[in-house]
N, C-alpha and C positions, 0 to 999 in steps of 0.2 A: 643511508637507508632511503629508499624511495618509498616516495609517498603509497598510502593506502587507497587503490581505488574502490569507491564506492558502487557496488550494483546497484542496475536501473529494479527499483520494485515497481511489478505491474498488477494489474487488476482488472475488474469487470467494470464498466460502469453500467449502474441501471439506467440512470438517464438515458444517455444515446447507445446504450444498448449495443455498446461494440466491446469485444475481448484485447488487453493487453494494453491499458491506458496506464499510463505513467503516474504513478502516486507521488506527488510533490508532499513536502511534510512527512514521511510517516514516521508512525509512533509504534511502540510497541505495548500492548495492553494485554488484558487478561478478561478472559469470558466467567462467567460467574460459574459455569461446571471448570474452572483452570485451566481452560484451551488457551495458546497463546494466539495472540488476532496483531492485525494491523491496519491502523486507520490514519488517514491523511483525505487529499483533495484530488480530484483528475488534474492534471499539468491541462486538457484540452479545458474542459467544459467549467472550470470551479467548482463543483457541486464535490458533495461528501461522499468517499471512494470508503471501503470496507475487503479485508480478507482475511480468509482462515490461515495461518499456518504463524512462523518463529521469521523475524528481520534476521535477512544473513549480512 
């Protein structure tokens, strides 16, 4: 069997304010209305990244 590749998850950052920044870490959480979220760090900047949707 060959290994599982893992996709790159991206996101917004607010900081620098650019689209499509690599989320190092992410986790997979839950919004208090049961949305599923995902939060981790930017790969560029360290600061704390955020999005809506389910980890594929």
């Amino acid at each position: 069997m060959a290994p599982r590749e893992l996709a790159v998850v991206t996101g917004y950052c607010v900081y620098e304010k650019k689209k499509n920044r690599e989320i190092k870490n992410p986790k997979q959480i839950k919004l208090k209305n049961g949305r599923p979220a995902i939060k981790g760090t930017c790969a560029s900047c360290g600061k704390a990244i955020f999005r809506i949707g389910k980890l594929k």
